[in-house]
N, C-alpha and C positions, 0 to 999 in steps of 0.2 A: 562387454562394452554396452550392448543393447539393455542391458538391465540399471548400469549405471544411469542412461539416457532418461530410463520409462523414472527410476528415481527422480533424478533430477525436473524432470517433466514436471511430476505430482508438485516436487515440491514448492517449484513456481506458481501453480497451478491454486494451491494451498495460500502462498503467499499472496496473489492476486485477489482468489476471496478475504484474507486478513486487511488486504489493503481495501477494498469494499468495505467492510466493516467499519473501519476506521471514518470513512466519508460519513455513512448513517450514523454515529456515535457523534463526529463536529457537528451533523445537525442537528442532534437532540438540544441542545443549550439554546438553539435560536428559536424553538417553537415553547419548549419548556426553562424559563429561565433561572425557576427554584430549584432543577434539576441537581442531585448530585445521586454520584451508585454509591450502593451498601452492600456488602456481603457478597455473594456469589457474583454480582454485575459489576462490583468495585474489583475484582479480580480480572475478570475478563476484560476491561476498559483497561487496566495496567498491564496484560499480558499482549493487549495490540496496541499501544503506544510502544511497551519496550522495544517490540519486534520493528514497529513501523517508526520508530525516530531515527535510532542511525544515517539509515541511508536518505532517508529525507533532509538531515541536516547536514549531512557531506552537501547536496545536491542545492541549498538554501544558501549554502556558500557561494555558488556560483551563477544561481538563476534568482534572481531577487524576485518577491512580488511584482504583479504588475497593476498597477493604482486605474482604478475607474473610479474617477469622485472620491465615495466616502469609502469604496468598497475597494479590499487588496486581493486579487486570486493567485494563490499560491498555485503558481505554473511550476514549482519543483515536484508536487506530487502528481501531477502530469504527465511530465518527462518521467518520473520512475512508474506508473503504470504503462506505459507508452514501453521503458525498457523490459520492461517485467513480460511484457506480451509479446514482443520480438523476440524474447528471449526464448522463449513456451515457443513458439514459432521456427525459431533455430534450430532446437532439440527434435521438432517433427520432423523437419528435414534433413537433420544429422540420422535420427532412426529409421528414414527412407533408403537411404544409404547401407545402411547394416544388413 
């Protein structure tokens, strides 16, 4: 059971820095606007959207933007780093336990 746990841990763990990732990547287009990846970085940018949209847009379903003027902040990837960290937080105090 404790090994399932320490698994599960990493892999949130894993996922948290992917979703990291994903935040520096939406900022590249706003300081660099000719931006586009090729090759090895055009991979990488596909393999953390794939990973990072799903549950982003389950959760876009139900948390809309929230509008300040011209600007919208996407409060669903928010709530999923928010879930993603209670989660890794859960798992520490489930393996307290064990």
């Amino acid at each position: 059971m404790a090994l399932l746990l320490i698994i599960l841990f990493y892999t949130l763990q894993v996922y948290s820095w992917i979703l990291m990732a994903r935040v520096i990547m939406s900022w590249v287009p706003m300081f660099v606007p000719q931006f586009t990846p090729r090759g090895v970085l055009l991979v990488v940018f596909e393999a953390v959207y794939t990973v990072t949209d799903p549950p982003l847009k389950v959760l876009q379903k139900f948390i809309p933007p929230v509008r300040i003027g011209n600007i919208a902040l996407d409060v669903a990837f928010l709530v999923l780093f928010v879930l993603v960290m209670v989660a890794m937080q859960g798992v520490v105090m489930l393996l307290q336990l064990v």
